[in-house]
C-alpha positions as protocol buffer text, in pm:
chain_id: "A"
residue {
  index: 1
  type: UNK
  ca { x: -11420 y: 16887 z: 26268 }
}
residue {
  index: 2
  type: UNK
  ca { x: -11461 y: 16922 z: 25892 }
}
residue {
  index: 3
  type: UNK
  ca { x: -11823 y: 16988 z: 25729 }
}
residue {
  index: 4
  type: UNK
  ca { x: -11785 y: 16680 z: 25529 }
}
residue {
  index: 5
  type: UNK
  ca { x: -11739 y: 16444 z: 25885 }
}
residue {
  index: 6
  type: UNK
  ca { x: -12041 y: 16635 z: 26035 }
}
residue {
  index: 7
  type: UNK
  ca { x: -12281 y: 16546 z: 25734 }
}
residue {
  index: 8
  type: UNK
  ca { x: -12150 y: 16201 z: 25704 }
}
residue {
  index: 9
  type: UNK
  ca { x: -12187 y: 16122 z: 26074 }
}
residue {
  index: 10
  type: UNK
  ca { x: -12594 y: 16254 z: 26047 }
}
residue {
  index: 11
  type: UNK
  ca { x: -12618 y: 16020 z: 25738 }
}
residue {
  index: 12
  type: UNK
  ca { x: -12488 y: 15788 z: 25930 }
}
residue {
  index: 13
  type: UNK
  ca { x: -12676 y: 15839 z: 26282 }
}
residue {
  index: 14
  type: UNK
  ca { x: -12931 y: 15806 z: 26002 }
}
residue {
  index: 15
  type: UNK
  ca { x: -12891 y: 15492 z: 25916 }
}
residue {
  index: 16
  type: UNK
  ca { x: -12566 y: 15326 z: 26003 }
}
residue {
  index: 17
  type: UNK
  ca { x: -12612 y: 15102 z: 25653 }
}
residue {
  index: 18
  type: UNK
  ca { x: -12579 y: 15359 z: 25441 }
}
residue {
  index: 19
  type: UNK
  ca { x: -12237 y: 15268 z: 25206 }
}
residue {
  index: 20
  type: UNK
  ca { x: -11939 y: 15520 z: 25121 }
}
residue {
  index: 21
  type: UNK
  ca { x: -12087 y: 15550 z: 24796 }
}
residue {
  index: 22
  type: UNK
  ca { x: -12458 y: 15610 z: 24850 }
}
residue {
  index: 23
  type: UNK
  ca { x: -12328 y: 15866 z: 25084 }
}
residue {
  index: 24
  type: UNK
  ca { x: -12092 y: 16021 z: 24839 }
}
residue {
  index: 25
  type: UNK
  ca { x: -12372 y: 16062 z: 24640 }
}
residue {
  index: 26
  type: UNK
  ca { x: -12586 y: 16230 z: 24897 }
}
residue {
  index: 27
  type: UNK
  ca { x: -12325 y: 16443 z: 24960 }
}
residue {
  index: 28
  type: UNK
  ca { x: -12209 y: 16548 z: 24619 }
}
residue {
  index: 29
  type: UNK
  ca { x: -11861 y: 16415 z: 24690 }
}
residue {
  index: 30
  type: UNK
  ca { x: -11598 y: 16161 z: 24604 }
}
residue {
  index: 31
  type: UNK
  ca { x: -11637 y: 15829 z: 24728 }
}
residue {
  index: 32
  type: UNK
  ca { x: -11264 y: 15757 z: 24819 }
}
residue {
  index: 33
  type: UNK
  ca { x: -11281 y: 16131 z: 25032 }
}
residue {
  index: 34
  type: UNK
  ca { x: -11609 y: 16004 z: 25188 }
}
residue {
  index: 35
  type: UNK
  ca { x: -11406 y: 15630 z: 25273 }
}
residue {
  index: 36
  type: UNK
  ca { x: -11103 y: 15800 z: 25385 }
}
residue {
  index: 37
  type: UNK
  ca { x: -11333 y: 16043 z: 25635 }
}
residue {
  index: 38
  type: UNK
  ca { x: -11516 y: 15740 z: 25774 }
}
residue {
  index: 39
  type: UNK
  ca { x: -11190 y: 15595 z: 25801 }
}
residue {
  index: 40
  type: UNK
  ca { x: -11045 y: 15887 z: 25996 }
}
residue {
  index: 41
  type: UNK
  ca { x: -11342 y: 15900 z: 26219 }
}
residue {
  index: 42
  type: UNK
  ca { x: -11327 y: 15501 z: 26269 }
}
residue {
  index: 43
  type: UNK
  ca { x: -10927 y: 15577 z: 26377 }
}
residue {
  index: 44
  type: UNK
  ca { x: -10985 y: 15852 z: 26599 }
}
residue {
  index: 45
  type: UNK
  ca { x: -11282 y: 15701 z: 26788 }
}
residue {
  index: 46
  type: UNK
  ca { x: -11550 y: 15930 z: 26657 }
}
residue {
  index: 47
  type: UNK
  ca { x: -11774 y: 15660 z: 26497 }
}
residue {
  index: 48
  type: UNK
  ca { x: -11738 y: 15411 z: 26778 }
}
residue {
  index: 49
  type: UNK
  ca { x: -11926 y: 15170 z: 26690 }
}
residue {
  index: 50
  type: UNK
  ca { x: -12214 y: 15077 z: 26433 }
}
residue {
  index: 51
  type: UNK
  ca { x: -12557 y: 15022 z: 26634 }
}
residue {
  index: 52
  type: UNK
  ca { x: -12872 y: 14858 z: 26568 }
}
residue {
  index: 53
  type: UNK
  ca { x: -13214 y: 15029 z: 26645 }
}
residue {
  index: 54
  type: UNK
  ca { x: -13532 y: 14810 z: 26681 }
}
residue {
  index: 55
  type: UNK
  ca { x: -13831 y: 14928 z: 26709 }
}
residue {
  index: 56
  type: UNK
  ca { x: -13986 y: 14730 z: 26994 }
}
residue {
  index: 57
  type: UNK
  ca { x: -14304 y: 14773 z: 26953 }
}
residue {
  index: 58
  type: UNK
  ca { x: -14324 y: 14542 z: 26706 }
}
residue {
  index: 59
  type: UNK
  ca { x: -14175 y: 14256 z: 26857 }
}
residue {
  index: 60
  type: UNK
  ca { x: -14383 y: 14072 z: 27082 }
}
residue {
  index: 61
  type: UNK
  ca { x: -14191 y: 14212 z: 27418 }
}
residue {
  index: 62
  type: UNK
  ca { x: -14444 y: 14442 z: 27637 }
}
residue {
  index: 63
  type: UNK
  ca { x: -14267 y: 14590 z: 27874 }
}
residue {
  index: 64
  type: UNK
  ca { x: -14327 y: 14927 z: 28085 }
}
residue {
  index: 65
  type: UNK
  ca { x: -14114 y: 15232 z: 28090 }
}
residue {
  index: 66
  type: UNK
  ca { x: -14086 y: 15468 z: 28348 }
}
residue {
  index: 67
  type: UNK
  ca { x: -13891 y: 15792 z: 28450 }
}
residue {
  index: 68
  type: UNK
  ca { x: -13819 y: 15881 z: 28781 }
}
residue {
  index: 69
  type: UNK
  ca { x: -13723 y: 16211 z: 28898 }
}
residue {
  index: 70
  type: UNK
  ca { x: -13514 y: 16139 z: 29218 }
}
residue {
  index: 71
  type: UNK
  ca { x: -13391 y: 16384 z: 29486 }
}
residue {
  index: 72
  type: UNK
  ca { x: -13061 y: 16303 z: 29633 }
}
residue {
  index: 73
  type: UNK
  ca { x: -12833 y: 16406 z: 29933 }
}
residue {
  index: 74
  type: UNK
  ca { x: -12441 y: 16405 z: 29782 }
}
residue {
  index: 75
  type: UNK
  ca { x: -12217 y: 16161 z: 29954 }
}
residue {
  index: 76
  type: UNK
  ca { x: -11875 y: 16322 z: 30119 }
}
residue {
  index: 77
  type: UNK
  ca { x: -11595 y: 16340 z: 29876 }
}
residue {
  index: 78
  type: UNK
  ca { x: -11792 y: 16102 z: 29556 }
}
residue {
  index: 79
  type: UNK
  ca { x: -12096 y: 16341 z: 29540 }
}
residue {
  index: 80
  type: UNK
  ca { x: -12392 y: 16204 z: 29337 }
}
residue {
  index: 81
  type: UNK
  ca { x: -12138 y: 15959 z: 29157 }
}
residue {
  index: 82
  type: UNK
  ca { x: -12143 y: 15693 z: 29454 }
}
residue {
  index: 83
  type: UNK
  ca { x: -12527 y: 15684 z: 29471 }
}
residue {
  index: 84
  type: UNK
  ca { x: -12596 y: 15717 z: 29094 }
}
residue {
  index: 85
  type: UNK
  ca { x: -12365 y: 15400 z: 29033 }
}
residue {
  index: 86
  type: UNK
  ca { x: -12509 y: 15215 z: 29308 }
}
residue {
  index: 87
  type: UNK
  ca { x: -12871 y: 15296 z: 29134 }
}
residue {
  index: 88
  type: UNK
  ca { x: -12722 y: 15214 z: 28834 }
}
residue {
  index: 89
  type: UNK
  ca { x: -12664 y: 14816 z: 28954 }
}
residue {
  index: 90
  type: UNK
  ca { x: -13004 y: 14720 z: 28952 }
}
residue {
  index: 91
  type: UNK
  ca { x: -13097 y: 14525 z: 28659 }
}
residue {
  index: 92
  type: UNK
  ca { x: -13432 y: 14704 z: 28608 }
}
residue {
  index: 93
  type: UNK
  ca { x: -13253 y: 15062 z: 28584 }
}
residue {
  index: 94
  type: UNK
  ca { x: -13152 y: 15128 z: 28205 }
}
residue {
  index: 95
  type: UNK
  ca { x: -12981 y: 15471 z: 28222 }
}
residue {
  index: 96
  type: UNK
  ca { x: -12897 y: 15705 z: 28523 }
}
residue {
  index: 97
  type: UNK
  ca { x: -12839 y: 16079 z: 28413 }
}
residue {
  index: 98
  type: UNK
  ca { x: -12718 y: 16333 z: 28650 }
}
residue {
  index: 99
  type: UNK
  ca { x: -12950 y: 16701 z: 28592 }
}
residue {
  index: 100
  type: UNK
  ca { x: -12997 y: 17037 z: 28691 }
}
residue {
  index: 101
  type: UNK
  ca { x: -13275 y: 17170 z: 28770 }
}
residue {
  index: 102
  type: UNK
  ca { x: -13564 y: 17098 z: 29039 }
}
residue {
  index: 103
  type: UNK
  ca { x: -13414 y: 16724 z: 29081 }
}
residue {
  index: 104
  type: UNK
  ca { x: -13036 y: 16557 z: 29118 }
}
residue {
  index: 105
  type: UNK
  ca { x: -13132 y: 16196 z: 28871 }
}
residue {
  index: 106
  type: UNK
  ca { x: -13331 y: 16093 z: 28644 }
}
residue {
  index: 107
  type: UNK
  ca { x: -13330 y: 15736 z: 28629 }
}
residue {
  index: 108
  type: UNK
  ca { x: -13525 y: 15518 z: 28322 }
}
residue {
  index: 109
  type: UNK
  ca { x: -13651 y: 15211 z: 28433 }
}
residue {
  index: 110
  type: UNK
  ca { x: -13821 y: 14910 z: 28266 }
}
residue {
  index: 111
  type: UNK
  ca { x: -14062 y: 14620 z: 28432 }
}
residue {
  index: 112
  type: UNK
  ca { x: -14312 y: 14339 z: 28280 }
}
residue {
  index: 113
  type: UNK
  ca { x: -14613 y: 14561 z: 28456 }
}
residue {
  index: 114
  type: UNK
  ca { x: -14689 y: 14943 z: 28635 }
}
residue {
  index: 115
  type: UNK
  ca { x: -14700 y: 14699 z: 28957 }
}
residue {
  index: 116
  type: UNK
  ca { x: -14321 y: 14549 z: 28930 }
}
residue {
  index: 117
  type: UNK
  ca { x: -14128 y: 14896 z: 28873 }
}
residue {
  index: 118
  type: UNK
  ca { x: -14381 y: 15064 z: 29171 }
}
residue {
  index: 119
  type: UNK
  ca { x: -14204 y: 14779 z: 29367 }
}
residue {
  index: 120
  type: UNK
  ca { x: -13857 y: 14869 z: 29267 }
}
residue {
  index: 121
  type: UNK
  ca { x: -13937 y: 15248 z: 29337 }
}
residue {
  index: 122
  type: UNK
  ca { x: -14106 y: 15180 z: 29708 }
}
residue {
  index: 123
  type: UNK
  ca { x: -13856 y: 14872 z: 29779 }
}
residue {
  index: 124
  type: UNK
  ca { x: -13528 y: 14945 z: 29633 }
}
residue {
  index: 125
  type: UNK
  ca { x: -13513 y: 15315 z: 29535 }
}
residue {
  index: 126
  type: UNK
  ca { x: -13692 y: 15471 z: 29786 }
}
residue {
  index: 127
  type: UNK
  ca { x: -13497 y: 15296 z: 30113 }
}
residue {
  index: 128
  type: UNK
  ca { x: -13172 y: 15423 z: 29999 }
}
residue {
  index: 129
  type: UNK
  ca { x: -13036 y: 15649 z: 30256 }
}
residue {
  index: 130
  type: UNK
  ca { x: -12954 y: 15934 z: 30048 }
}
residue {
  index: 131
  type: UNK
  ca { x: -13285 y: 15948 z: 29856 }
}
residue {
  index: 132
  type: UNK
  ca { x: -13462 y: 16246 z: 29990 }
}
residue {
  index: 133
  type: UNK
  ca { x: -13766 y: 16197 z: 29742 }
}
residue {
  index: 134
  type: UNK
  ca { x: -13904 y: 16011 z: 29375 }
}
residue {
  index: 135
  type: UNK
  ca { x: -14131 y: 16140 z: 29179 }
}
residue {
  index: 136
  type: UNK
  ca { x: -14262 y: 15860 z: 28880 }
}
residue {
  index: 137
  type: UNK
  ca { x: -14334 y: 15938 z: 28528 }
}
residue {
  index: 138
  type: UNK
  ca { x: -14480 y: 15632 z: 28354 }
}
residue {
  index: 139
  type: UNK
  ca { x: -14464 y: 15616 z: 27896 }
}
residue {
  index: 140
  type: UNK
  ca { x: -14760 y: 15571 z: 27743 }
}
residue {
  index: 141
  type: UNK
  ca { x: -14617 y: 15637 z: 27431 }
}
residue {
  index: 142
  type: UNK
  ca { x: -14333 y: 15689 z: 27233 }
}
residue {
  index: 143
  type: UNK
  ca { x: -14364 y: 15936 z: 26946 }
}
residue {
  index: 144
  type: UNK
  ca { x: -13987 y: 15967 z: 26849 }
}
residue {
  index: 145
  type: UNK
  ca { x: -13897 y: 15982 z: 26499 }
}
residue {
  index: 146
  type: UNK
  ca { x: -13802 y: 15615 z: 26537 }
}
residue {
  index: 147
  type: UNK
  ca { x: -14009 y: 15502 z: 26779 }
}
residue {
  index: 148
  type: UNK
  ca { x: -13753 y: 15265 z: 26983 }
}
residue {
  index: 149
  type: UNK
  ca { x: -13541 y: 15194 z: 27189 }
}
residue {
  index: 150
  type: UNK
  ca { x: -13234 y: 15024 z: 27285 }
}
residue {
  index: 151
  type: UNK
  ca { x: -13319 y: 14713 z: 27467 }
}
residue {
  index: 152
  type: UNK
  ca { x: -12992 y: 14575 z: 27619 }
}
residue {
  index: 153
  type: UNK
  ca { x: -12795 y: 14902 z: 27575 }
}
residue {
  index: 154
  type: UNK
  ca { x: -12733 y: 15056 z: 27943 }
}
residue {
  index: 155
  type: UNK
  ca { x: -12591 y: 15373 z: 28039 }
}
residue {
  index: 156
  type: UNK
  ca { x: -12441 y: 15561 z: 28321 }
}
residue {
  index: 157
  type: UNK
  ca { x: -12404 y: 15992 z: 28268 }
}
residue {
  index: 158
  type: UNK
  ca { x: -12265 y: 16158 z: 28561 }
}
residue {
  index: 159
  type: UNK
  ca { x: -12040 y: 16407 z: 28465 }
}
């Protein structure tokens, strides 16, 4: 991939609002160049889509975050696939991510209170046959550059 597409698409992980020309300008280079590598990108299912990012915290919505470090036993012929999808189902899970290390998942959650997603963990997560152990990591904070997060945006990373 060209220089120019790499420093358009951090402009544009940026701020996804930012026009052809503004960027042009940021970049030193022709608009119509900076258009037709968008365009390219846009074609070729680089840039897939154009997101919003809200920073929650200032809406009215508390909600509680956790991260859960989950040991797993692999199922027959699926691996951690089966089980990660099937963790992946519940409404209060927002991402699944297969790791290496210490622990097969990590699994984000979200709940109205600390009490509802220690009830998920102990009554939904923790029953599941091939869950050998959890471990629970509540946020206090986030101190991200943008300080959000996606609210309705799920997703599933098993590789």
């Amino acid at each position: 991939m060209s220089e120019l597409k790499l420093k358009i698409l951090e402009l544009l992980k940026e701020d996804a609002r930012r026009g052809a020309d503004l960027i042009a300008t940021m970049l030193g280079e022709e608009e119509e160049e900076v258009k037709r590598a968008i365009a390219e990108m846009e074609k070729d299912h680089v840039i897939v889509k154009y997101a919003t990012v809200v920073n929650w915290s200032k809406v009215n919505d508390e909600k509680v975050t956790a991260l859960i470090e989950v040991q797993i036993t692999p199922e027959r012929g699926r691996g951690f696939e089966g089980i990660a999808e099937r963790i992946y189902l519940y409404p209060e899970v927002k991402s699944v991510y297969l790791m290496s290390g210490a622990y097969d998942l990590l699994v984000e959650v979200e709940g109205k209170t600390l009490k509802e997603v220690a009830s998920f963990v102990s009554n939904k997560l923790s029953p599941i046959d091939s869950v050998l152990s959890t471990k629970t990591f509540f946020i206090l904070k986030n101190i991200s550059r943008t300080a959000s997060s996606s609210k309705n945006a799920k997703a599933i990373n098993v590789c």
